[in-house]
PDB file of N, CA, C and O in Angstrom:
ATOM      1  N   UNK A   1      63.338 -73.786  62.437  1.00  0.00           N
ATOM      2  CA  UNK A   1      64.031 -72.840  61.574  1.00  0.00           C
ATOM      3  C   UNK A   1      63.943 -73.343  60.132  1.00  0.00           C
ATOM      4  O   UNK A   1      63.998 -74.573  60.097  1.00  0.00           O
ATOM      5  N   UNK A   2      63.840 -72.844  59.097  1.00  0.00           N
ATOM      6  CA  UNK A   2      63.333 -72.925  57.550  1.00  0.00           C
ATOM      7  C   UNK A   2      64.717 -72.891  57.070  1.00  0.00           C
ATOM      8  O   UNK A   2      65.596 -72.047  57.237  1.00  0.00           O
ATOM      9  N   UNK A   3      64.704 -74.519  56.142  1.00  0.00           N
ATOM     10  CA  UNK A   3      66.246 -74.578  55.768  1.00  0.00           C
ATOM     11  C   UNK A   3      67.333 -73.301  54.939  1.00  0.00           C
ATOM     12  O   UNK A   3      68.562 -73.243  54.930  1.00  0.00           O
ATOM     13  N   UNK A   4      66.130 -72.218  54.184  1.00  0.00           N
ATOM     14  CA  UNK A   4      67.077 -71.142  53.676  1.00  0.00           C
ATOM     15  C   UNK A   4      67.383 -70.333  54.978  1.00  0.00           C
ATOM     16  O   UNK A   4      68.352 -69.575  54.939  1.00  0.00           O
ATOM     17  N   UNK A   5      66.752 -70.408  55.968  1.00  0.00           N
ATOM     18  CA  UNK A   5      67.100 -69.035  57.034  1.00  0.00           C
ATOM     19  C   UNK A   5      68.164 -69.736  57.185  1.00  0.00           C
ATOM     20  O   UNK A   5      69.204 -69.117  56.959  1.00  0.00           O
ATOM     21  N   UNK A   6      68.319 -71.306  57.628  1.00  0.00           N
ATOM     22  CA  UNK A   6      69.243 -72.120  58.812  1.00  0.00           C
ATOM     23  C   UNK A   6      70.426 -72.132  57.980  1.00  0.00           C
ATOM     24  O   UNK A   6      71.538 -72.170  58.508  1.00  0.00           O
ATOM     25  N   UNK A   7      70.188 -72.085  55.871  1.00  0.00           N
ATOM     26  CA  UNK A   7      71.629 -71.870  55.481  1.00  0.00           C
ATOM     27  C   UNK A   7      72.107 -70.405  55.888  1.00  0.00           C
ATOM     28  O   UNK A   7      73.085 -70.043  56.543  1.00  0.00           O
ATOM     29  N   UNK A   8      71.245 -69.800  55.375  1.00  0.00           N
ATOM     30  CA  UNK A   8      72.159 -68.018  55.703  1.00  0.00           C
ATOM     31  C   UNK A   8      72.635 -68.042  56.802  1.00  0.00           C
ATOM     32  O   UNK A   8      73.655 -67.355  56.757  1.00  0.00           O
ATOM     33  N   UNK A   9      72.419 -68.630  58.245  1.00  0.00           N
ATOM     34  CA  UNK A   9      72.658 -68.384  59.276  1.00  0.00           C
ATOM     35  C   UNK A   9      73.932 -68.981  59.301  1.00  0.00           C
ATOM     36  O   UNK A   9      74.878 -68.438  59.872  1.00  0.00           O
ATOM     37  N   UNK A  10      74.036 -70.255  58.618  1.00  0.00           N
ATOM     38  CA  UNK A  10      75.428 -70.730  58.712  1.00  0.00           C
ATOM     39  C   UNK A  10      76.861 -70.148  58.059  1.00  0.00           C
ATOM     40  O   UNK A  10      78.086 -70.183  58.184  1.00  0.00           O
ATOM     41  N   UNK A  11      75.557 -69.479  57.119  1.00  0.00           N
ATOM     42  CA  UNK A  11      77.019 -68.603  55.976  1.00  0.00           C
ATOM     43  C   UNK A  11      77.172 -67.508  56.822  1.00  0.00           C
ATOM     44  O   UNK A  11      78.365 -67.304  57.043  1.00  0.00           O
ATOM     45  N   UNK A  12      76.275 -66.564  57.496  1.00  0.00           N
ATOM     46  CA  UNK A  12      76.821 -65.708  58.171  1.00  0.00           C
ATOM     47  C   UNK A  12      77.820 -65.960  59.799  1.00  0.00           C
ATOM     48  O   UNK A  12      78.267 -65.019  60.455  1.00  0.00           O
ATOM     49  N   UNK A  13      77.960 -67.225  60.115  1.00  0.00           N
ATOM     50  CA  UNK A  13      78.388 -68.017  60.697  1.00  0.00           C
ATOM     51  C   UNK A  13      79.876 -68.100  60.391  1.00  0.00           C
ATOM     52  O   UNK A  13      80.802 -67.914  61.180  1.00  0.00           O
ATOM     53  N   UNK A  14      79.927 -68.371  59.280  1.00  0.00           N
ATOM     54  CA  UNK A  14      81.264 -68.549  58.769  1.00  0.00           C
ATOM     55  C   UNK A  14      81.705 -70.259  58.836  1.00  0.00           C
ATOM     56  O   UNK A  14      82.773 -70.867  58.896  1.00  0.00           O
ATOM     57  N   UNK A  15      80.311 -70.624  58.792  1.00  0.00           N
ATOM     58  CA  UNK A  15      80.723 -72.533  58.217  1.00  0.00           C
ATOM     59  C   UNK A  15      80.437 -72.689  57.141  1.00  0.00           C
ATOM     60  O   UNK A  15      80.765 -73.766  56.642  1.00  0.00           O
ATOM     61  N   UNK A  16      79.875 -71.932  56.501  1.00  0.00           N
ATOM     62  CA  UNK A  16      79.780 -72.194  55.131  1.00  0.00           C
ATOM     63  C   UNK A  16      80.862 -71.173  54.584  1.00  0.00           C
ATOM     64  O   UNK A  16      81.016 -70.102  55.172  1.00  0.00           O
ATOM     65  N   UNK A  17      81.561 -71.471  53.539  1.00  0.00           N
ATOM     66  CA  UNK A  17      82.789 -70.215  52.915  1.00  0.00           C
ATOM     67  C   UNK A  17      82.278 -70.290  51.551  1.00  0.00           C
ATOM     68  O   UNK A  17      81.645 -71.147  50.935  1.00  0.00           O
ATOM     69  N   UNK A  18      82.940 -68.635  51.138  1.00  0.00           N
ATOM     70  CA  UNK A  18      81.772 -68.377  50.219  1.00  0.00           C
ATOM     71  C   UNK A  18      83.245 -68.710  49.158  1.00  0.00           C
ATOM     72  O   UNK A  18      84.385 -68.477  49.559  1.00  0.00           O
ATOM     73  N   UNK A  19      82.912 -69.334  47.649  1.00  0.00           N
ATOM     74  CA  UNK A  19      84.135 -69.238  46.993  1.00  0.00           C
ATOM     75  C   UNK A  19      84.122 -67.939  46.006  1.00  0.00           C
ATOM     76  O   UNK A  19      83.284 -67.532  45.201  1.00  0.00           O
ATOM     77  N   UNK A  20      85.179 -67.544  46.338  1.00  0.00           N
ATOM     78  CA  UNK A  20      86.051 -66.395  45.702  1.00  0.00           C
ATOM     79  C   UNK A  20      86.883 -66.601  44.578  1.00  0.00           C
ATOM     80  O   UNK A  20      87.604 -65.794  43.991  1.00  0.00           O
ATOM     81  N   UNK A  21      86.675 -67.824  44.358  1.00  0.00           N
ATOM     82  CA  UNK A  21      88.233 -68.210  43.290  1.00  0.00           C
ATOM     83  C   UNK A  21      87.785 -67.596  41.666  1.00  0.00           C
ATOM     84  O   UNK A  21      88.529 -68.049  40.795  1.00  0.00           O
ATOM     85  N   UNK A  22      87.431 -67.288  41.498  1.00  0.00           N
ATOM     86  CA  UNK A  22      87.201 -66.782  39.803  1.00  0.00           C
ATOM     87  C   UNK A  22      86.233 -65.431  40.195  1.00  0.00           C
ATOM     88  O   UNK A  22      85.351 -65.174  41.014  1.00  0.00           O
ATOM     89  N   UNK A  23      86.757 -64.922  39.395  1.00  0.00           N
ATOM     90  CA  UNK A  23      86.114 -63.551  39.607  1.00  0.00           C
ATOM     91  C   UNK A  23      84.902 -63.279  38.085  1.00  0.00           C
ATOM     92  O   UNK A  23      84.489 -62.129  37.943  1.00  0.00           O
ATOM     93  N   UNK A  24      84.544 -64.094  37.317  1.00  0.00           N
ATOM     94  CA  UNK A  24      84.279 -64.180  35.764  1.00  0.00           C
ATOM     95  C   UNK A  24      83.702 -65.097  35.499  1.00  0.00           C
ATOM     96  O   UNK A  24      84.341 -65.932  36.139  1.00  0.00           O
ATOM     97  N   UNK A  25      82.779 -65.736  34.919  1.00  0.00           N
ATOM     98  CA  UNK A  25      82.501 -66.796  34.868  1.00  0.00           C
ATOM     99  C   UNK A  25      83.275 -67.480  33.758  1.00  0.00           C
ATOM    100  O   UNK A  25      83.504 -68.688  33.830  1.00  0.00           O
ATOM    101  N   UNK A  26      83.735 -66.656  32.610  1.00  0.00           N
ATOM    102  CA  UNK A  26      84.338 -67.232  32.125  1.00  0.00           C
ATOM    103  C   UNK A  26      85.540 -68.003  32.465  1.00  0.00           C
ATOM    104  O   UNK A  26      85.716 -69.114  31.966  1.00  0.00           O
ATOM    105  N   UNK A  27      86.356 -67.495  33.261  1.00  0.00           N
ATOM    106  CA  UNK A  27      87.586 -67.908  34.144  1.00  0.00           C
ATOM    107  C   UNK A  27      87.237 -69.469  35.100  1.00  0.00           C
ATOM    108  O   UNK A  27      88.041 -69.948  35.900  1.00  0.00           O
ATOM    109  N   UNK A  28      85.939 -70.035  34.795  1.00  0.00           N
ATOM    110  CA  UNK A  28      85.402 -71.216  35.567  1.00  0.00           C
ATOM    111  C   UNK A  28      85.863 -72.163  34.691  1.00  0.00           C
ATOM    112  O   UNK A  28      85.342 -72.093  33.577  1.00  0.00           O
ATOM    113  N   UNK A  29      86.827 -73.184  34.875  1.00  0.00           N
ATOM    114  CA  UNK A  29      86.737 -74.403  34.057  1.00  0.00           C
ATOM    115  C   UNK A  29      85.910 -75.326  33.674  1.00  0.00           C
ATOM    116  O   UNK A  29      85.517 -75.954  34.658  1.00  0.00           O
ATOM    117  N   UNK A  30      85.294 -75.842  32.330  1.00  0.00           N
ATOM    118  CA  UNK A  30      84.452 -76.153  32.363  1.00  0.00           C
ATOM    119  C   UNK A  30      84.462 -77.395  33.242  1.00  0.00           C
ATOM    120  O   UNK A  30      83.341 -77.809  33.540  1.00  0.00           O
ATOM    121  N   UNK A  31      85.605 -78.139  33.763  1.00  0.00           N
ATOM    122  CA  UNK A  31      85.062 -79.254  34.535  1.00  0.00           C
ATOM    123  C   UNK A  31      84.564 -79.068  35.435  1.00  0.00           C
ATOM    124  O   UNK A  31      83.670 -79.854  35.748  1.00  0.00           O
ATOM    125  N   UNK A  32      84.916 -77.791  36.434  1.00  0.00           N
ATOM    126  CA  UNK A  32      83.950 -77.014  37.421  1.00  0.00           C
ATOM    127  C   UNK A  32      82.351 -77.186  36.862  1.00  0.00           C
ATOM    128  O   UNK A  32      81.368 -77.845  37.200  1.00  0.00           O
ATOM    129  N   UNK A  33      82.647 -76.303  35.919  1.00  0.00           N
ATOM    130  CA  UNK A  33      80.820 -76.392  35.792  1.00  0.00           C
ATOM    131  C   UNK A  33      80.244 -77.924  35.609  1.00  0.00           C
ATOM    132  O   UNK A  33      79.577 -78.674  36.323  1.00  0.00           O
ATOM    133  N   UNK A  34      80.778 -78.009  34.416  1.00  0.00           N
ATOM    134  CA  UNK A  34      80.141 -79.845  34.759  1.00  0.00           C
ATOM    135  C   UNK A  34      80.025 -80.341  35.782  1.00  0.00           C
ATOM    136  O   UNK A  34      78.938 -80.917  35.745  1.00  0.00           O
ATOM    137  N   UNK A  35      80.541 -80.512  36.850  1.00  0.00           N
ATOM    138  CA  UNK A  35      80.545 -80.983  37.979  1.00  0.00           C
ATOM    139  C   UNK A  35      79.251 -80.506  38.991  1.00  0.00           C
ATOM    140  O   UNK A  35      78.473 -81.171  39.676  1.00  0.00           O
ATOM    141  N   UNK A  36      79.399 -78.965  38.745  1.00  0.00           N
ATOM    142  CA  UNK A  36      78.346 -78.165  39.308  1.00  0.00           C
ATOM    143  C   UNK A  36      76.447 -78.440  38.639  1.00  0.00           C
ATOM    144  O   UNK A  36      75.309 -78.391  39.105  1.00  0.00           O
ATOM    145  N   UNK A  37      77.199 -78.762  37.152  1.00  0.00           N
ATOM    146  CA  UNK A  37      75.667 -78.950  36.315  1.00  0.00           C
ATOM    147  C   UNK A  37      75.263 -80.372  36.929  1.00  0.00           C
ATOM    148  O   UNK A  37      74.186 -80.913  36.676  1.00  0.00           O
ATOM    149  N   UNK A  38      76.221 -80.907  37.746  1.00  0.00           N
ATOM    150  CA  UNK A  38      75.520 -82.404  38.317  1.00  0.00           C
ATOM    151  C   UNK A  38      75.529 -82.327  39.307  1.00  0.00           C
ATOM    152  O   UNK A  38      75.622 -83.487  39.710  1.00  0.00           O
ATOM    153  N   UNK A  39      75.492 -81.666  40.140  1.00  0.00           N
ATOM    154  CA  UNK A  39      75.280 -81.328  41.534  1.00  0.00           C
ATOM    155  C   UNK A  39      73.963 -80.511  41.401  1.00  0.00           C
ATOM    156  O   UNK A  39      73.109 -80.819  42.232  1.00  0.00           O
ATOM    157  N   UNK A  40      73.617 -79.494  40.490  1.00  0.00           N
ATOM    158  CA  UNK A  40      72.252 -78.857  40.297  1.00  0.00           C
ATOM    159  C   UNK A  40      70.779 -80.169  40.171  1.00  0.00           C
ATOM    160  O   UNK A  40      69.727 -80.354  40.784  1.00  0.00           O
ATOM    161  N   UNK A  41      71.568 -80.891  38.906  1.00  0.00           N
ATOM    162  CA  UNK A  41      70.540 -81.689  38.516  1.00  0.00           C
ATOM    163  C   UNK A  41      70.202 -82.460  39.402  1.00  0.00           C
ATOM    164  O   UNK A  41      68.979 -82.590  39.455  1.00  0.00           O
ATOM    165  N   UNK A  42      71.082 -83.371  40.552  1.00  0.00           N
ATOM    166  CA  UNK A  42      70.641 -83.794  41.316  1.00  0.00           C
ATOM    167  C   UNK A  42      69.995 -83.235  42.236  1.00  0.00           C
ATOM    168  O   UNK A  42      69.191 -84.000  42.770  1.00  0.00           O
ATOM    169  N   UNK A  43      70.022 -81.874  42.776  1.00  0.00           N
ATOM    170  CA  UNK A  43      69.435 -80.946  43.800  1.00  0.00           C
ATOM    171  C   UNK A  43      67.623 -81.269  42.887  1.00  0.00           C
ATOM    172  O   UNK A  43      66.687 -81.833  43.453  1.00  0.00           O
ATOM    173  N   UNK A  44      67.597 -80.938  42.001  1.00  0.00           N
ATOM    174  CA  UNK A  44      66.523 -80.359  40.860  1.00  0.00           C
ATOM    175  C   UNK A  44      65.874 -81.987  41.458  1.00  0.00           C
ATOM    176  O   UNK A  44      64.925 -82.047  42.239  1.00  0.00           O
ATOM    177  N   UNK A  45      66.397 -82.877  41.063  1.00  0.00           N
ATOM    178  CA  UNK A  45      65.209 -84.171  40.943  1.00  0.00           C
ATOM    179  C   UNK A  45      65.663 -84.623  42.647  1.00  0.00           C
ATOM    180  O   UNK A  45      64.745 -85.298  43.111  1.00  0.00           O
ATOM    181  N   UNK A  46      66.359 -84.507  43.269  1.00  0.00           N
ATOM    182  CA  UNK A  46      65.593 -84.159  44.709  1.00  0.00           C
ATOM    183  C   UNK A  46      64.839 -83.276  45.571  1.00  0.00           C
ATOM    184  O   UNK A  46      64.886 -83.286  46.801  1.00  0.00           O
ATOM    185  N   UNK A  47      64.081 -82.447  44.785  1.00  0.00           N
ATOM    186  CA  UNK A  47      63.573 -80.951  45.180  1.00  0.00           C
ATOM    187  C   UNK A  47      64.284 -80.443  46.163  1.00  0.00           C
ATOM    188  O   UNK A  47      63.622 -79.871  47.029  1.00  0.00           O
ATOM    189  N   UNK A  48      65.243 -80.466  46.278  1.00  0.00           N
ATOM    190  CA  UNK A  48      66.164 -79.771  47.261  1.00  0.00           C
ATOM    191  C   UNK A  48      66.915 -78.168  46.624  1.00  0.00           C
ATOM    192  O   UNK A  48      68.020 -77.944  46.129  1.00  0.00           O
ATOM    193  N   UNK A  49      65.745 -77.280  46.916  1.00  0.00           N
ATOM    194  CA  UNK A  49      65.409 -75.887  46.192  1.00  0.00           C
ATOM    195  C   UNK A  49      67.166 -75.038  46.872  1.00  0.00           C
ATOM    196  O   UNK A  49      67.851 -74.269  46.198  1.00  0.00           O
ATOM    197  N   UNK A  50      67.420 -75.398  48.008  1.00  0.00           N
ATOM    198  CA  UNK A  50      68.666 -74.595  48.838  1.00  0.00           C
ATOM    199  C   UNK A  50      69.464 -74.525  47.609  1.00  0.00           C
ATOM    200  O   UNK A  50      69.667 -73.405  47.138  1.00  0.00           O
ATOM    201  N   UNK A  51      70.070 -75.817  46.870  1.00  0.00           N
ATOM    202  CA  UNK A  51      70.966 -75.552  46.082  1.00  0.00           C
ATOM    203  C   UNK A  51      70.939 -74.835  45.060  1.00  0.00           C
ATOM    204  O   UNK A  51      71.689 -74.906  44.086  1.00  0.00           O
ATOM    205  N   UNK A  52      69.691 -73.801  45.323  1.00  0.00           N
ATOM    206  CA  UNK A  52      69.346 -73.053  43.483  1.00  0.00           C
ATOM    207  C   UNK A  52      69.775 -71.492  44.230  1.00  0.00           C
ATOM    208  O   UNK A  52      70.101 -70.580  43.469  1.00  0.00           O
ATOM    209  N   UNK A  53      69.764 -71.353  45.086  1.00  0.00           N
ATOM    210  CA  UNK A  53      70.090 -70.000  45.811  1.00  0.00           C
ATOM    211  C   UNK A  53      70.924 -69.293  45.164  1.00  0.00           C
ATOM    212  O   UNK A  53      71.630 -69.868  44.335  1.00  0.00           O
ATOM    213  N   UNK A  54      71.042 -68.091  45.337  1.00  0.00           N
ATOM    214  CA  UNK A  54      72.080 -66.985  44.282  1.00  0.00           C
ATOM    215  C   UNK A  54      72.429 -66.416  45.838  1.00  0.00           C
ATOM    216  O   UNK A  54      71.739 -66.243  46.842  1.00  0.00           O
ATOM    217  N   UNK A  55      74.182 -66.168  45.442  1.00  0.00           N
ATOM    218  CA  UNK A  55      74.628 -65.426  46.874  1.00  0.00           C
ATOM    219  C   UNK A  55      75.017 -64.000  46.334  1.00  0.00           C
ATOM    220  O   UNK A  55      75.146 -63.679  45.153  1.00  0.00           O
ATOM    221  N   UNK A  56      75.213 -63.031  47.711  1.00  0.00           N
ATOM    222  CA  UNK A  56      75.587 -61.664  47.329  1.00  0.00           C
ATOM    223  C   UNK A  56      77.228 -61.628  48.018  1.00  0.00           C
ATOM    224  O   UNK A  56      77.447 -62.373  48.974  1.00  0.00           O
ATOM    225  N   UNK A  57      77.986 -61.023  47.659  1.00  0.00           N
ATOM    226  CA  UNK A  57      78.080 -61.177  46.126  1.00  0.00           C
ATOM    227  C   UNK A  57      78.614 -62.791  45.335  1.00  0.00           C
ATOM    228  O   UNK A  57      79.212 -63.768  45.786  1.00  0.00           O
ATOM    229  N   UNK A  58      78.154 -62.517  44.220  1.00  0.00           N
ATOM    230  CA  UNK A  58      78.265 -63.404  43.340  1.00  0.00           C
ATOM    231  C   UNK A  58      78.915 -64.969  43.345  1.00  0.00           C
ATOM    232  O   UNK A  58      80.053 -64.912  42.881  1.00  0.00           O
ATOM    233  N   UNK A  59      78.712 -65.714  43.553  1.00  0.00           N
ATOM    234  CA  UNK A  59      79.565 -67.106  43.295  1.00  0.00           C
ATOM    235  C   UNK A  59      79.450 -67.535  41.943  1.00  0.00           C
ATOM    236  O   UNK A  59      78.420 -68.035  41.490  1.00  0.00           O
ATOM    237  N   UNK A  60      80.647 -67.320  41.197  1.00  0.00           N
ATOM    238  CA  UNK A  60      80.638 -67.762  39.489  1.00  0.00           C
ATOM    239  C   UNK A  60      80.331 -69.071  39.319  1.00  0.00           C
ATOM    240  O   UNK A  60      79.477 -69.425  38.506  1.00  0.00           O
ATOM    241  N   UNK A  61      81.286 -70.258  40.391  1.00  0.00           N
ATOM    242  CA  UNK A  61      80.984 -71.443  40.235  1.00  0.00           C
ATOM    243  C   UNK A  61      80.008 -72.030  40.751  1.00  0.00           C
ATOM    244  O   UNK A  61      79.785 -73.211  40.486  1.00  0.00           O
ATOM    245  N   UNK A  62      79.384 -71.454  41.431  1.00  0.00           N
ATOM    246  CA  UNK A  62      78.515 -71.829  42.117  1.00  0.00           C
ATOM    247  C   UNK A  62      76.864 -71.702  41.918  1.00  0.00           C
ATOM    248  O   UNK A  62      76.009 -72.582  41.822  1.00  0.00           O
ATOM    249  N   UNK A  63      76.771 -70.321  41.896  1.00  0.00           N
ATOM    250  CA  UNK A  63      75.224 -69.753  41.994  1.00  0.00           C
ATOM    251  C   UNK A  63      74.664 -70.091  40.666  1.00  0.00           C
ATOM    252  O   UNK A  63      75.262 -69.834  39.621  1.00  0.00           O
ATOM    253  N   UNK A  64      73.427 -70.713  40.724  1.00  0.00           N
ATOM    254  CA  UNK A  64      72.987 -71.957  39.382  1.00  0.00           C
ATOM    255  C   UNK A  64      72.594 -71.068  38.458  1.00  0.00           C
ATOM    256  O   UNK A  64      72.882 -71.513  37.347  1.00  0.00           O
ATOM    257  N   UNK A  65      71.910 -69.699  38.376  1.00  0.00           N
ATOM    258  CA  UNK A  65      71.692 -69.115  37.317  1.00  0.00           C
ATOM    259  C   UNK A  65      72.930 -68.498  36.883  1.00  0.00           C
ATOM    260  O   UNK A  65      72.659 -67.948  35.815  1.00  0.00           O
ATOM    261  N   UNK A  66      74.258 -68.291  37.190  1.00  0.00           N
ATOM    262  CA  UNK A  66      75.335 -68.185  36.584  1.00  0.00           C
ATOM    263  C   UNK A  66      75.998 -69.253  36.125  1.00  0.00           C
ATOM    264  O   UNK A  66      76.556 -69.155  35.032  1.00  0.00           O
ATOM    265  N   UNK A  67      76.047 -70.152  36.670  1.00  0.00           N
ATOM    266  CA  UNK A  67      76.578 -72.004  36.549  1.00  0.00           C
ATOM    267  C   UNK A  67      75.757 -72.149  34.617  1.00  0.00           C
ATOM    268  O   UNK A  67      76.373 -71.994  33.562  1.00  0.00           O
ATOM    269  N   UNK A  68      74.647 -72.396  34.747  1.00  0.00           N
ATOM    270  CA  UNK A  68      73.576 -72.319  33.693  1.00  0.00           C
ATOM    271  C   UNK A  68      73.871 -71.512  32.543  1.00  0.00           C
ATOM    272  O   UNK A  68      74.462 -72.037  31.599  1.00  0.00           O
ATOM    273  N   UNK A  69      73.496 -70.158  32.494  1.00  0.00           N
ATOM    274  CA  UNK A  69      73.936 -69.471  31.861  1.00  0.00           C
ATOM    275  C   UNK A  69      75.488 -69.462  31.360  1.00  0.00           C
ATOM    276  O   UNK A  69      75.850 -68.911  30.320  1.00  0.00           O
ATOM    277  N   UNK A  70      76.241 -70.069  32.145  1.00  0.00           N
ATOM    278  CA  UNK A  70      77.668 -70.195  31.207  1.00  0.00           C
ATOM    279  C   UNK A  70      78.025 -71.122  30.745  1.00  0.00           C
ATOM    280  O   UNK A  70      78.896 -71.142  29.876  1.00  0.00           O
ATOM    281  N   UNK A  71      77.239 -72.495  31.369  1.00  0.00           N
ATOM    282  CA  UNK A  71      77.455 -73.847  30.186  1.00  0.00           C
ATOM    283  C   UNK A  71      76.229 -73.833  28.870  1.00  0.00           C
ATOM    284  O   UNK A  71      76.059 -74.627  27.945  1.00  0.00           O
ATOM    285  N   UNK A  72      75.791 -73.082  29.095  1.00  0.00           N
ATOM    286  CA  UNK A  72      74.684 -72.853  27.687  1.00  0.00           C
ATOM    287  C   UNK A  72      75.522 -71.801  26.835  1.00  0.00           C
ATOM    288  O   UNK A  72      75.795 -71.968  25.647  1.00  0.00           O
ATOM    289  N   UNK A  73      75.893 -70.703  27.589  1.00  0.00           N
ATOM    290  CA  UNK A  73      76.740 -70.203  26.775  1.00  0.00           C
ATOM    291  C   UNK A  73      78.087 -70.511  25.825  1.00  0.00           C
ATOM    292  O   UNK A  73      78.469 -69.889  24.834  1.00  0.00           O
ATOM    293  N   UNK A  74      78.727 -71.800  26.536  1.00  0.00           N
ATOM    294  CA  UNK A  74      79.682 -72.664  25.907  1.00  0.00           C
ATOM    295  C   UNK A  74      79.505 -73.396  24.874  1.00  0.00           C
ATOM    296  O   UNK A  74      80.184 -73.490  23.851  1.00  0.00           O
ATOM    297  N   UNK A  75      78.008 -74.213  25.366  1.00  0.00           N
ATOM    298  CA  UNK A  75      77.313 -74.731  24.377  1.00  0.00           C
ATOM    299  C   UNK A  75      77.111 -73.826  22.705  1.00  0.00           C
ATOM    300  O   UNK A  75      77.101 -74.159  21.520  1.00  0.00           O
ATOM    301  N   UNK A  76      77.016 -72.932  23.254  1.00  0.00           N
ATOM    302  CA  UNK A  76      76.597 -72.652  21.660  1.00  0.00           C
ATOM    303  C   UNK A  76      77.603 -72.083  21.310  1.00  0.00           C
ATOM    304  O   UNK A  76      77.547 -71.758  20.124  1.00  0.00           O
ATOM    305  N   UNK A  77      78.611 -71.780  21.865  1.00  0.00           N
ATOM    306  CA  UNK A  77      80.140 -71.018  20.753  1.00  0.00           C
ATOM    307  C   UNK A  77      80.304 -72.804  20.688  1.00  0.00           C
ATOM    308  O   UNK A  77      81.351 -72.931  20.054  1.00  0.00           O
ATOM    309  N   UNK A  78      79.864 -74.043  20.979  1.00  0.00           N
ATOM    310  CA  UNK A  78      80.452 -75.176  20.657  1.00  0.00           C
ATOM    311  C   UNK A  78      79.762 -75.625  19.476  1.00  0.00           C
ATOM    312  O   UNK A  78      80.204 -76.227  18.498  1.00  0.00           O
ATOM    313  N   UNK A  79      78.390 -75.152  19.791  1.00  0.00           N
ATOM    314  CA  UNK A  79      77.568 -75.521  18.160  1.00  0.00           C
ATOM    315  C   UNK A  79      77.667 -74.405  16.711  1.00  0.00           C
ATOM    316  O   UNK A  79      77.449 -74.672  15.529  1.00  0.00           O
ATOM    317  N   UNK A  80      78.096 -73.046  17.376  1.00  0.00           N
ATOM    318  CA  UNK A  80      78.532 -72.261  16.131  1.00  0.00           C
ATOM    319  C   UNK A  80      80.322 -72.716  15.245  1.00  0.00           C
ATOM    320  O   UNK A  80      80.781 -72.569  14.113  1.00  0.00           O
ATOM    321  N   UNK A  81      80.820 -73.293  16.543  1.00  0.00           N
ATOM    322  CA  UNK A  81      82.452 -73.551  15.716  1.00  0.00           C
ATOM    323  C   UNK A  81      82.213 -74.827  15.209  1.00  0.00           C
ATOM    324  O   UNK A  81      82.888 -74.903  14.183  1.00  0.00           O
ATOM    325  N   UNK A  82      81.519 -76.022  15.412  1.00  0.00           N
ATOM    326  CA  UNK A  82      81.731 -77.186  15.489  1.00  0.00           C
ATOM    327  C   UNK A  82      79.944 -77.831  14.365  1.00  0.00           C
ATOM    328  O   UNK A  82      79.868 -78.836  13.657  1.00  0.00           O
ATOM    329  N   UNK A  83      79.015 -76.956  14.597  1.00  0.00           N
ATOM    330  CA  UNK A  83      77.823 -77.496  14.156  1.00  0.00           C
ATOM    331  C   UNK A  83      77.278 -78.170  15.563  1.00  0.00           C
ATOM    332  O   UNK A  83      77.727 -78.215  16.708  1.00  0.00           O
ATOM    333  N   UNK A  84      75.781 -78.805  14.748  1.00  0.00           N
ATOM    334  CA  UNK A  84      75.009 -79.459  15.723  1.00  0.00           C
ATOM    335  C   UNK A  84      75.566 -80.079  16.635  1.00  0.00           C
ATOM    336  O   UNK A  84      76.349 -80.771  15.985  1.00  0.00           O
ATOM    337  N   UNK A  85      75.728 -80.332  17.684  1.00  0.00           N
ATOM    338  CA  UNK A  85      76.506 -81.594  18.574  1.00  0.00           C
ATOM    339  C   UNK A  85      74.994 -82.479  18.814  1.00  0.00           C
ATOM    340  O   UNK A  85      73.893 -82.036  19.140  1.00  0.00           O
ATOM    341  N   UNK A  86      75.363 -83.691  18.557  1.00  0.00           N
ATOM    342  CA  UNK A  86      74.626 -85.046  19.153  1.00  0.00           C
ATOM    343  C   UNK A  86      74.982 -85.415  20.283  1.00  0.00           C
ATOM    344  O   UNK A  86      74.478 -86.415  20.793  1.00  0.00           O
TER     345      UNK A  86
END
């Protein structure tokens, strides 16, 4: 079985739980995401592709092209209020 079938199977399973807690991404704390942006990066330099998956519907904290897109988005209301950050 191919590890994306064997995850879906588990989420439709109901061992994997899908999180519901923020409905927004904005509503994600950024220590959530940080946390999440290091859980990606490590997935990323272990080619371990499962953790890049997008679920239906949506996981704010979770699903990496929303995760991504909202700490880049932070990022730069942090470099428009604040200037360059080093």
């Amino acid at each position: 079985m191919s590890g994306l079938f064997s995850l879906l199977k588990r989420e439709l399973d109901g061992e994997i739980a899908m999180s519901t807690k923020y409905t927004d991404p904005k509503l994600v704390p950024t220590s959530a995401l940080i946390e999440r942006l290091k859980e990606l990066a490590d997935a990323v330099a272990k080619g371990n592709r499962d953790e890049l998956t997008m679920r239906i519907p949506a996981e704010v904290d979770r699903d990496a092209d929303i995760v991504l897109a909202e700490a880049a988005r932070r990022l730069e209301w942090m470099m428009g209020r604040f200037g360059y950050l080093l």
